[in-house]
C-alpha positions as CSV (number, residue, x, y, z in Angstrom):
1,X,6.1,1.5,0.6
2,X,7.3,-0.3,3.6
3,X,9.7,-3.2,4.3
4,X,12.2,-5.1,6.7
5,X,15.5,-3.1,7.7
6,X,18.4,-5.3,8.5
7,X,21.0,-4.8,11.2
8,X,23.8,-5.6,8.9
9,X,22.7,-2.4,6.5
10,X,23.7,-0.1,9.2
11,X,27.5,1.1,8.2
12,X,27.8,1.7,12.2
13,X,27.3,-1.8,13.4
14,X,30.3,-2.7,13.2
15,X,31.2,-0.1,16.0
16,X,29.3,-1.0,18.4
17,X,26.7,-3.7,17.6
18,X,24.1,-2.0,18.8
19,X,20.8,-2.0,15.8
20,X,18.1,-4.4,15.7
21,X,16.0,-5.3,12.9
22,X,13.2,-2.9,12.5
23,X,10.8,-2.3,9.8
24,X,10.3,1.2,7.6
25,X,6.8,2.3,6.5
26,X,3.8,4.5,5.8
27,X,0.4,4.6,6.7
28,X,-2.5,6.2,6.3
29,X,-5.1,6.0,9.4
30,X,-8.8,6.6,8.3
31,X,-11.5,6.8,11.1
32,X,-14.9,6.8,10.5
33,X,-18.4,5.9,10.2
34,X,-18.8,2.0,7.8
35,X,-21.1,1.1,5.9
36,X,-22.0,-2.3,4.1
37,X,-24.6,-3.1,1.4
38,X,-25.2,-6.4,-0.2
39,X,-27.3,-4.4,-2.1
40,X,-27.6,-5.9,-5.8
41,X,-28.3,-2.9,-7.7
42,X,-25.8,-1.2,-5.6
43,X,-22.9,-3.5,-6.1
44,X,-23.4,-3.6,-9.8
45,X,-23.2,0.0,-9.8
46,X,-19.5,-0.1,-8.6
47,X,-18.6,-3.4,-10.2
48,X,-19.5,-1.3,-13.6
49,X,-17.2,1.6,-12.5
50,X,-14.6,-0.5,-11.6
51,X,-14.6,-2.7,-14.2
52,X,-14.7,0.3,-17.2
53,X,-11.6,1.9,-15.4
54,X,-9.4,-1.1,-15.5
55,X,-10.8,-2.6,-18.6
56,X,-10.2,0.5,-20.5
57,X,-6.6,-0.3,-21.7
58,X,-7.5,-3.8,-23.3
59,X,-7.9,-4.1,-27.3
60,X,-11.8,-5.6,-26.6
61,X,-12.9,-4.2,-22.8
62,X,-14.8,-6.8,-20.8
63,X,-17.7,-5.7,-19.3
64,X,-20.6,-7.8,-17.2
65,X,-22.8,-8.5,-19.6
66,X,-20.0,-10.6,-21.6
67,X,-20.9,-13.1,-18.6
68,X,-23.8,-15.7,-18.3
69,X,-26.6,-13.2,-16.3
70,X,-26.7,-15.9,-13.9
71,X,-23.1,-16.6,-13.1
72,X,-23.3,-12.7,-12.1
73,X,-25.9,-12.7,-9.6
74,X,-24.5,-15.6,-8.3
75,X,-21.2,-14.0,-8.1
76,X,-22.6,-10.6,-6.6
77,X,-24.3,-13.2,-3.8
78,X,-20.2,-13.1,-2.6
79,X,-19.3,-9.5,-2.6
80,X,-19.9,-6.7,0.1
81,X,-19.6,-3.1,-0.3
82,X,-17.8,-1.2,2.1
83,X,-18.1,2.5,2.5
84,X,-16.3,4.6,5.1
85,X,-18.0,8.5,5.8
86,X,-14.5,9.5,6.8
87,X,-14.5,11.8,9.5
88,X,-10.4,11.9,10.0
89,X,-7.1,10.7,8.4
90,X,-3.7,10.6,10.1
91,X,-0.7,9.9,8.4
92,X,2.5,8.5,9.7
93,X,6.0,7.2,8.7
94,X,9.0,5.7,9.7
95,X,11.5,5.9,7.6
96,X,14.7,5.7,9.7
97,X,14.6,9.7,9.8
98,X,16.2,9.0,13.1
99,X,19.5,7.5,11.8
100,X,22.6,9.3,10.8
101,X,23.4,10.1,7.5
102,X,25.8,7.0,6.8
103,X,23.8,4.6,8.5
104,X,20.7,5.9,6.3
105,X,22.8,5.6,2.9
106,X,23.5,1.8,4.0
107,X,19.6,1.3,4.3
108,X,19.1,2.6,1.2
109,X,21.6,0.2,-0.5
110,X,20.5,-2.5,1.1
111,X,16.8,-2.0,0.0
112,X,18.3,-1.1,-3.5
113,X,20.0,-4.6,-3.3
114,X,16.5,-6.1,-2.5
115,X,14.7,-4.5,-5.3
116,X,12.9,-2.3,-2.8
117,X,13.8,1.1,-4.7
118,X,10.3,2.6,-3.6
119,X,11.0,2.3,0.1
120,X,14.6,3.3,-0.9
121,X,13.6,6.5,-2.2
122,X,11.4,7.1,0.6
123,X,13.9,6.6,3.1
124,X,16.5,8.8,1.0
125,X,13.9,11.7,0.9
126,X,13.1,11.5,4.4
127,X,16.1,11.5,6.0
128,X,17.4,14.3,3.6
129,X,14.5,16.5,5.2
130,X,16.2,16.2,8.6
């Protein structure tokens, strides 16, 4: 999740004036080696996969060979593979972990308020650790 943080959420503001807009989130950084393929037999391969994973709920499953054999390659002409040989991952958040408790709670109401109850949650969590 991740989002925009108003000034105005922070209970404390009114003290002293002194937030800025920021904005919460998480990341996952992933180095390593990338590859491409344009390859046809390749790209149908995944295309397959993908499609039988996310077609699996439907009453009648589409599946490639529902489409014109043409229209396919012609289609697979546009798409590029990507692989990544991951050699390291770092993972980071902000989540306003550095805020007091009652400036924290506002964020999280005013997410709430946005429909942002992922982030909200996120934010909750994380500043309870501290």
């Amino acid at each position: 999740p991740q989002g925009y943080i108003s000034p105005n959420w922070y209970p404390s503001k009114q003290q002293h004036h002194q937030h800025v807009p920021t904005w919460n989130y998480q990341v996952v950084h992933v180095k390593g080696k990338i590859y491409f393929s344009q390859d046809e037999k390749v790209l149908r391969g995944i295309l397959a996969r993908l499609t039988r994973t996310h077609e699996a709920k439907q009453d009648k499953p589409w599946k490639m060979s529902d489409a014109p054999s043409e229209y396919i390659a012609e289609e697979l002409r546009h798409i590029v593979a990507v692989e990544i040989q991951v050699s390291e991952m770092i993972g980071q958040f902000k989540m306003s972990q550095n805020r007091d408790p009652i400036d924290a709670m506002g964020i999280v109401e005013g997410l709430e308020q946005q429909g942002n109850i992922e982030l909200a949650q996120a934010v909750k969590h994380s500043t309870q650790s501290n």
